[in-house]
DRENNULUM-160595 format. One line per field, with one value per residue (C-alpha): residue number from 1; x, y, z. Coordinates in nm, 3 decimals, m for minus. Layout:
# DRENNULUM-160595
k	(NUM|...)
u	(X|...)
v	(Y|...)
w	(Z|...)
//
This chain:
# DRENNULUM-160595
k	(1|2|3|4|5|6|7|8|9|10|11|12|13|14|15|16|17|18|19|20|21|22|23|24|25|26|27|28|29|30|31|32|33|34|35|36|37|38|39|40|41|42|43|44|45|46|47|48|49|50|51|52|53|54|55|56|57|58|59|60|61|62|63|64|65|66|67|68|69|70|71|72|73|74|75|76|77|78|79|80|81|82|83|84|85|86|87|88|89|90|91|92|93|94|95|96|97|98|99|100|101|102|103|104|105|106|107|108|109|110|111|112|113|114|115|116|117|118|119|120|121|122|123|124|125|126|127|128|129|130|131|132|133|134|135|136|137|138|139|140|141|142|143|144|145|146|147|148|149|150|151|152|153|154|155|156|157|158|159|160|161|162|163|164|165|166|167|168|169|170|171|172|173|174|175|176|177|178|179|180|181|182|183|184|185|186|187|188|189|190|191|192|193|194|195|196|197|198|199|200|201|202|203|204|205|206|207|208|209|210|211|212|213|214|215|216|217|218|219|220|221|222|223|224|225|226|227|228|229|230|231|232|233|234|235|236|237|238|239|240|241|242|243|244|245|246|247|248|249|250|251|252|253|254|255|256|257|258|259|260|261|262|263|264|265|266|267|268|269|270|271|272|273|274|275|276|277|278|279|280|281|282|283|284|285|286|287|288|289|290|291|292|293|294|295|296|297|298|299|300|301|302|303|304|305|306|307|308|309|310|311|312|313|314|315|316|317|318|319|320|321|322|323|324|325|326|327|328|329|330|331|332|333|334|335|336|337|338|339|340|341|342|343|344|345|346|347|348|349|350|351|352|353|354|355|356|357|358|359|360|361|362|363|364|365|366|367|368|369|370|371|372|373|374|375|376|377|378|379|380|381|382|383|384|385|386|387|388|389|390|391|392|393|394|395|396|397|398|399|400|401|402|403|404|405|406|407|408|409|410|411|412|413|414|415|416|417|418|419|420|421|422|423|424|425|426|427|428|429|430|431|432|433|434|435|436|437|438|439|440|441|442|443|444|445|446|447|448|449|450|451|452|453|454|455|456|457|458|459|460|461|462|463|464|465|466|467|468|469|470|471|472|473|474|475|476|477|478|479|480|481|482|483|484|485|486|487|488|489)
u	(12.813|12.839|12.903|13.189|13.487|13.793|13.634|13.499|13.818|14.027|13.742|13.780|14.166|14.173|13.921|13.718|13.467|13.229|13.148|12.984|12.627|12.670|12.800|12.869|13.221|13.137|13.426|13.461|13.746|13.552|13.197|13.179|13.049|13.172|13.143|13.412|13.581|13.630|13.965|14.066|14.366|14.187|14.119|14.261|14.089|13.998|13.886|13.593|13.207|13.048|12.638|12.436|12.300|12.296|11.984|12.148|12.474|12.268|12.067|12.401|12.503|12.759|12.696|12.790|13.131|13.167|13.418|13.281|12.909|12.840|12.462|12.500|12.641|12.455|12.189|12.246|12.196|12.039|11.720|11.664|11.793|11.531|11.194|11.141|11.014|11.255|11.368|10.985|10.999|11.326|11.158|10.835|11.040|11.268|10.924|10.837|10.580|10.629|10.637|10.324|10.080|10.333|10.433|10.095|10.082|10.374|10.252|9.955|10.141|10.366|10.049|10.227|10.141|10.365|10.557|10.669|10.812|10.937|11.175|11.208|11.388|11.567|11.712|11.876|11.900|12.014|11.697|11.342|11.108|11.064|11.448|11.533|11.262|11.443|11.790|11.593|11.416|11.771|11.922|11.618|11.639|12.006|11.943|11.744|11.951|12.199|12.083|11.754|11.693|11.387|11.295|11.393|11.042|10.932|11.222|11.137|10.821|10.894|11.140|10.857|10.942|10.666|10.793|11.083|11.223|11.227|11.383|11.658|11.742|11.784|11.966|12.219|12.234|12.297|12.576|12.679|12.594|12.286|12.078|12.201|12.588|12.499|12.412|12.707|12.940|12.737|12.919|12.728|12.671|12.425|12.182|12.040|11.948|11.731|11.382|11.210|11.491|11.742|12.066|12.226|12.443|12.353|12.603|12.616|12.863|13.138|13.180|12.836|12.777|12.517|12.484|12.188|12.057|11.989|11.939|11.651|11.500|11.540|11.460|11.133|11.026|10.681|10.652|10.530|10.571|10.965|11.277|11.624|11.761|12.057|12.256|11.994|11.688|11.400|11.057|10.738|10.659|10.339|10.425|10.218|10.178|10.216|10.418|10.761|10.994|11.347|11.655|11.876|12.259|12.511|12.872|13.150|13.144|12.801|12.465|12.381|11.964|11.791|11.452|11.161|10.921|10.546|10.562|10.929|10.791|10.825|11.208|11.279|11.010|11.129|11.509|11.442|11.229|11.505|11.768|11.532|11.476|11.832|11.907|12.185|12.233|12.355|12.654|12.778|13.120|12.895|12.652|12.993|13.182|12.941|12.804|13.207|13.206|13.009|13.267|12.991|12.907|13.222|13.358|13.047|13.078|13.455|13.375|13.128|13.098|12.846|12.529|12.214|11.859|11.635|11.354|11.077|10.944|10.590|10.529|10.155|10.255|10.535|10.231|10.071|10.315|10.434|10.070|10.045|10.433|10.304|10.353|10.420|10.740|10.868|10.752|10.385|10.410|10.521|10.236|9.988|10.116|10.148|9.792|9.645|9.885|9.743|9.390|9.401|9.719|9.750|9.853|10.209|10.405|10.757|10.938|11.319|11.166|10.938|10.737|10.349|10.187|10.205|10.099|9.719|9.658|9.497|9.169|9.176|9.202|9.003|8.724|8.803|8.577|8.737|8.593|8.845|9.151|9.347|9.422|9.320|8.958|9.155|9.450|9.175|9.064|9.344|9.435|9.108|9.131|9.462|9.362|9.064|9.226|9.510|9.244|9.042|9.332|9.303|9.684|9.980|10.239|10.457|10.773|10.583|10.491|10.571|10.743|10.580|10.284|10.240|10.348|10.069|9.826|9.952|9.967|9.586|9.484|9.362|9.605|9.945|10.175|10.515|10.724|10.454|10.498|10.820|10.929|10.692|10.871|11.229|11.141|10.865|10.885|11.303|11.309|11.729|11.633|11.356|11.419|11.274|11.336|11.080|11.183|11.277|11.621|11.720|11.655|11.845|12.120|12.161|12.157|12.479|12.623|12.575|12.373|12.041|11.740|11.441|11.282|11.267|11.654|11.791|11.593|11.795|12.099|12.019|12.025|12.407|12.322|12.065|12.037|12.105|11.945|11.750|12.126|12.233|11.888|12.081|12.431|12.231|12.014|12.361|12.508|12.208|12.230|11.894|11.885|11.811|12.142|12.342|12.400|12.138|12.410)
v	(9.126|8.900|8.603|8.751|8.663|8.732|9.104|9.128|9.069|9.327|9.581|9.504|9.514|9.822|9.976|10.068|10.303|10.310|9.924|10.055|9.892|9.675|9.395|9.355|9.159|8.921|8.798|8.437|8.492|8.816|8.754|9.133|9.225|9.570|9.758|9.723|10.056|9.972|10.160|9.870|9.631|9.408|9.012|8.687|8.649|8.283|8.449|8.669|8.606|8.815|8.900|9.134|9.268|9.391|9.190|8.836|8.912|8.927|8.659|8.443|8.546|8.831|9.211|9.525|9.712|9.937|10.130|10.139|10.145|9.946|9.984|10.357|10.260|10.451|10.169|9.941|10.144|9.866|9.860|10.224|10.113|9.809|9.805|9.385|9.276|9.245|9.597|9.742|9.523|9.702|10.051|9.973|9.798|10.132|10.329|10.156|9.888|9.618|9.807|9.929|9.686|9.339|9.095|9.014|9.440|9.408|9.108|9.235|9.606|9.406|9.168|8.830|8.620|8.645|8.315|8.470|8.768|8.593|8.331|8.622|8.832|8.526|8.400|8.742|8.934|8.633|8.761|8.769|9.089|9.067|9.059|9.328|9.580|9.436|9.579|9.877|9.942|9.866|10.146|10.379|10.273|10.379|10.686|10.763|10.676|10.875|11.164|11.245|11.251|11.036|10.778|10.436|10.327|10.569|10.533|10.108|10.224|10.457|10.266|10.005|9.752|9.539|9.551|9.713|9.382|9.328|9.661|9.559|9.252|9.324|9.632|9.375|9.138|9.388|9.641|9.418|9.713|9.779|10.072|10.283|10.161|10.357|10.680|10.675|10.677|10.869|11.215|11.511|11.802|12.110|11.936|11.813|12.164|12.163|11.962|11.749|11.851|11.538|11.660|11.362|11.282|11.146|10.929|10.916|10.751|11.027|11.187|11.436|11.736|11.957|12.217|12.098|11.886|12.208|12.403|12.249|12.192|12.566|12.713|12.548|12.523|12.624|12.890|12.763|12.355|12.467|12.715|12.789|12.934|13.017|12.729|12.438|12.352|12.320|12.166|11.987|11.662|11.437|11.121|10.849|10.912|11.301|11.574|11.702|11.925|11.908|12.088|11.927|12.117|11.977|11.902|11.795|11.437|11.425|11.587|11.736|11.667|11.859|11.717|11.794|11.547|11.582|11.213|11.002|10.677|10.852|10.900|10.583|10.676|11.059|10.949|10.692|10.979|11.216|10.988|10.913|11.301|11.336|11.006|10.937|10.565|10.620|10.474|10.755|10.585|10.344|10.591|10.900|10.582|10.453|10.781|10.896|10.646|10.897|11.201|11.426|11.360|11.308|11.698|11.728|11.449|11.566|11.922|11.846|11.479|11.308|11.473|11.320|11.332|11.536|11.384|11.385|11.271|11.259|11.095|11.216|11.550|11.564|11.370|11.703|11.957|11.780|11.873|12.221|12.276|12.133|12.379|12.710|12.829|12.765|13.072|13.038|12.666|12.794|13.086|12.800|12.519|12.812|12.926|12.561|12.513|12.828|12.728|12.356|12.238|12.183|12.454|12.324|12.571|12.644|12.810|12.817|12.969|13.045|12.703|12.692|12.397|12.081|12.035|11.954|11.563|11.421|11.330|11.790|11.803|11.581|11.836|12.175|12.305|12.296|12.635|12.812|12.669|12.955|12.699|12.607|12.374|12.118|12.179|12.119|11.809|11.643|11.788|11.685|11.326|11.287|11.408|11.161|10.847|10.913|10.973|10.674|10.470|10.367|10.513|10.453|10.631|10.522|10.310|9.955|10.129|9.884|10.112|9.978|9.970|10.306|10.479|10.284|10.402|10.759|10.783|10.649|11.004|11.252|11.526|11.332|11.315|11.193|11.515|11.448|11.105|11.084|11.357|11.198|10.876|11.018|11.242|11.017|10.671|10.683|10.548|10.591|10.575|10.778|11.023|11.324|11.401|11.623|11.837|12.252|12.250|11.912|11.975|12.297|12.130|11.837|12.158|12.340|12.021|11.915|11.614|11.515|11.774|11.558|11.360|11.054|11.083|11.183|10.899|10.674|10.838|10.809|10.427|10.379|10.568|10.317|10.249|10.605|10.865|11.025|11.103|11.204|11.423|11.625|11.689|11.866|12.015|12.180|12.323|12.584|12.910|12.818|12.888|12.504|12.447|12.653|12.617|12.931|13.138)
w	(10.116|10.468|10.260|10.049|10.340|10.221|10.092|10.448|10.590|10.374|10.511|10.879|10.838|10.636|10.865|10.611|10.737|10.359|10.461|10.844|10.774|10.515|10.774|11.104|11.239|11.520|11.718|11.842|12.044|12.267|12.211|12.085|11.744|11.599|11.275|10.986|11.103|11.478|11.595|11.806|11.660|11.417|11.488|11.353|11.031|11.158|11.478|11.225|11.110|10.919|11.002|10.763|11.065|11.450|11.505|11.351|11.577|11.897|11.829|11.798|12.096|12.036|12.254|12.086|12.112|12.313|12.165|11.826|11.884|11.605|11.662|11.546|11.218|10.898|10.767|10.507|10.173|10.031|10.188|9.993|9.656|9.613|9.587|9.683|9.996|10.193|10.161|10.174|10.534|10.698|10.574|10.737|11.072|11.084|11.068|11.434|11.212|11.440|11.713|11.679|11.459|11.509|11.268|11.170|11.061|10.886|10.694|10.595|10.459|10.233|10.109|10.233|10.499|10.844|10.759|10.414|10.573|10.834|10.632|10.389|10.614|10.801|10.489|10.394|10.711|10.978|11.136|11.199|11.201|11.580|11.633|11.400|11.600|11.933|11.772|11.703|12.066|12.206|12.048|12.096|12.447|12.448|12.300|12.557|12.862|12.729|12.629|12.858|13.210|13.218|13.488|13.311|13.359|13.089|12.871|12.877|12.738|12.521|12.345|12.283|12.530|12.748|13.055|13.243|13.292|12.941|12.885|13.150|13.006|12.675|12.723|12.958|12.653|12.365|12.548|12.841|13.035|13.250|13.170|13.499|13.390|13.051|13.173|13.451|13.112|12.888|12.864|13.007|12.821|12.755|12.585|12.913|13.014|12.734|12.868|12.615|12.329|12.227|12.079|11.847|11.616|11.279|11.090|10.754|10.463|10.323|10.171|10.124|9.976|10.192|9.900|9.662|10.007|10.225|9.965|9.777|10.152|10.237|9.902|9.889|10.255|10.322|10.597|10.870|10.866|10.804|10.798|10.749|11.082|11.233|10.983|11.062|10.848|11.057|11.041|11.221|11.230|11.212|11.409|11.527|11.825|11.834|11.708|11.695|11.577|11.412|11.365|11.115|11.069|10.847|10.973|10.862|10.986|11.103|11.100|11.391|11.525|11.795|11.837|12.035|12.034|12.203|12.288|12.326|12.178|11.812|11.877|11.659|11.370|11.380|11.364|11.093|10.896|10.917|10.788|10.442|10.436|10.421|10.211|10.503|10.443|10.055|9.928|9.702|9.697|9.468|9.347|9.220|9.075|8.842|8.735|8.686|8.402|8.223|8.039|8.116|8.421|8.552|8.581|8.794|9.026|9.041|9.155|9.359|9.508|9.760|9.615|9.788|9.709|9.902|10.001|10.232|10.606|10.465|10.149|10.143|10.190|9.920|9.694|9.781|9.749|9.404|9.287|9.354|9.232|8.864|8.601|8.874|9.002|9.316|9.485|9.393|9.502|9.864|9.869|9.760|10.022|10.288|10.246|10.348|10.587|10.806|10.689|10.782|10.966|11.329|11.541|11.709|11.962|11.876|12.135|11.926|11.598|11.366|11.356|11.335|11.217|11.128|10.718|10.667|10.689|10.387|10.591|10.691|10.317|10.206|10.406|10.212|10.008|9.620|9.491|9.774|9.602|9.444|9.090|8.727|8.760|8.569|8.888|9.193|9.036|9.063|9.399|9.551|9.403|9.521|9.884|9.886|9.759|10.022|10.265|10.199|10.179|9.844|9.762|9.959|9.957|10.278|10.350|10.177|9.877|9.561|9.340|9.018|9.094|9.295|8.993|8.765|9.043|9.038|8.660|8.628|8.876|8.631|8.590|8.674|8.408|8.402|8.547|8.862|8.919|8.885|9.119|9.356|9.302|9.334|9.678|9.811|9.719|9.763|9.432|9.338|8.933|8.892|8.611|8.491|8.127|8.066|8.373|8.210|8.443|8.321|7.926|8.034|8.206|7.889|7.596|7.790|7.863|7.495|7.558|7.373|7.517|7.421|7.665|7.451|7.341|7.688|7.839|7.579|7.684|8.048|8.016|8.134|8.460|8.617|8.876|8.965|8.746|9.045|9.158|8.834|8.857|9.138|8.899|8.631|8.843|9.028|8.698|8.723|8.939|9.145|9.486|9.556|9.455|9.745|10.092|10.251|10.449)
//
């Protein structure tokens, strides 16, 4: 997109706000770099580059805007739409990778050496991995300033930086601000009163439709690990280096996070997490208009438009959950999940609700004894092979998973089928065309809408929606009366 200038331009000048994240406008005349929508008066056009990202615009030099805060821009959507490397790399840098195993981690993860990933990423991004997690801590780190009271010594750290001076610098070079200069102009509100809770914003691309999103999320949330309350879907969360616990309510222009978090150097993997759960850096400008094309899909995208796909802030636990949903209805799936939850999760405190535990790890799993698992014989085999190949490592299911392949891996466990693999591929793995023709609310959906109802013919029919069946997926699944299609009052 960078490279297309005269399409770049028309964005910045029409202040274009569906372009925020694909590029970044750096100006020659100012030294500032802003996103495509900033309110100021636009720039010369000969006075404009065009970076595919915040990391590539400070390494050339150029601090962020401080009016439009391009570093808060949604993500690219692209790096959830593909399944190459480069995309499987700014997943696994946005899940705090680097930060935590390095470049030489990150390497390994995607099965290429560093210098691979490196020029991969240079080549498309304008940066390397170690710059783009630098972007990252900076806005962690501002995050922080502005919205806790913590000594700056702690927040250096907790944003993943060395050294204070470090932290200082960078935070100087990205906002042209120093971190005390932040706070003084961050506005003060309640959340403050609140220790150890963050209240943010998170942007996303209009428009969306929090209907089927919330819905599906509330309707099958498994008591204890999450809720619907008081408007805001709620649930724990397994970080790396703790726990934490989230409040996600939709608004108009925003979604609105409260997060607790048992240690603050997860803020970056929690937000990041959240974001995929709520499939916040989709394009469904791109995603409504090519499924439109369709006559029967279009009435559907008309009445309803923005649809996202629910997904998931653990892909092991989905992998899970996916298992004991197969062939049982929603409610028994809950009763099932809830039942090792209070049997094997960790205990977490929740002093705003109803919050217990975190869901079982596949190692606490991995430990149960089969014979106490409430299924079909045929059922707790493939539940406790699934919990020990996760365990050992042997299946991965996170942010580098190669789509492909994961889905040959899953589809060679005894007892997953096609309905199983590909929900986990479509709520897990992020995958934008996974499909699921054999699902009983989509045959449903295609009989009343008069389109084929066999798997093998409504896969043929299917075709002209790639890339995006999994959204598609969410349009038939709205035209039925389920409660994972409604907004819980």
């Amino acid at each position: 997109m960078h490279t297309d200038t005269e399409r770049c331009v028309r964005a910045v000048q029409s202040k274009d706000a569906r372009f925020d994240g694909w590029f970044f406008t750096a100006v020659l005349t100012t030294g500032i770099y802003c996103r495509p929508s900033c309110p100021v008066v636009p720039p010369k056009a000969e006075n404009m580059v065009f970076h595919p990202s915040a990391a590539a615009c400070q390494q050339a030099g150029f601090r962020a805007c401080k009016r439009c805060r391009p570093d808060t821009s949604p993500g690219s959507p692209e790096w959830n739409q593909r399944a190459d490397a480069v995309a499987r790399a700014m997943r696994l840098i946005a899940d705090g990778v680097v930060d935590r195993e390095g470049v030489p981690g990150l390497a390994a993860r995607l099965g290429y050496s560093t210098r691979q990933v490196e020029r991969q990423l240079l080549a498309e991004l304008g940066a390397g991995p170690l710059a783009l997690a630098r972007a990252q801590r900076a806005q962690t780190a501002r995050l922080l300033v502005e919205t806790t009271e913590l000594p700056m010594a702690e927040i250096a750290f907790a944003a993943g930086f060395s050294s204070v001076r470090t932290f200082n610098d960078t935070v100087r070079d990205v906002f042209a601000l120093s971190p005390s200069d932040l706070r003084t102009r961050a506005p003060r509100n309640a959340a403050r009163a609140t220790p150890g809770v963050l209240s943010l914003r998170l942007p996303f691309r209009a428009p969306l439709n929090p209907d089927n999103l919330f819905g599906h999320l509330a309707a099958t949330a498994v008591p204890g690990v999450e809720e619907w309350r008081d408007g805001a879907y709620r649930r724990t969360l397994r970080l790396p280096n703790g726990h934490g616990i989230v409040a996600l309510t939709p608004r108009p222009d925003h979604i609105a996070c409260r997060l607790g978090l048992s240690d603050p150097r997860d803020l970056t993997v929690a937000i990041s997490r959240c974001r995929r759960l709520l499939d916040l850096d989709a394009d469904p400008v791109a995603v409504d208009d090519h499924l439109h094309a369709d006559p029967v899909l279009a009435p559907l995208v008309d009445k309803a438009p923005g649809r996202r796909v629910p997904r998931t802030v653990d892909a092991a636990e989905f992998a899970v959950r996916a298992v004991l949903g197969q062939q049982v209805s929603t409610a028994a799936a809950r009763t099932h999940a809830a039942r090792l939850v209070a049997a094997h999760g960790t205990p977490v405190d929740d002093p705003e609700g109803g919050l217990t535990h975190l869901f079982p790890s596949p190692e606490a799993l991995a430990e149960l004894d089969p014979e106490t698992l409430a299924m079909p014989r045929t059922r707790r085999t493939t539940f406790t092979t699934l919990v020990r190949r996760l365990a050992e490592g042997d299946l991965r299911l996170g942010a580098e998973s190669d789509w492909p392949e994961t889905r040959a891996r899953l589809l060679a466990l005894p007892g997953f089928g096609p309905w199983t693999v590909d929900v986990i591929a479509m709520r897990a793995l992020g995958d934008p065309d996974a499909f699921l023709p054999t699902d009983l609310g989509i045959r449903r959906a295609a009989r009343d809408l008069g389109l084929p109802s066999t798997p093998a013919a409504l896969t043929a029919r299917a075709a002209a929606w790639r890339p995006w069946r999994a959204y598609a997926v969410q349009y038939l699944w709205a035209t039925d009366s389920h409660p994972i299609n409604f907004l819980p009052v």
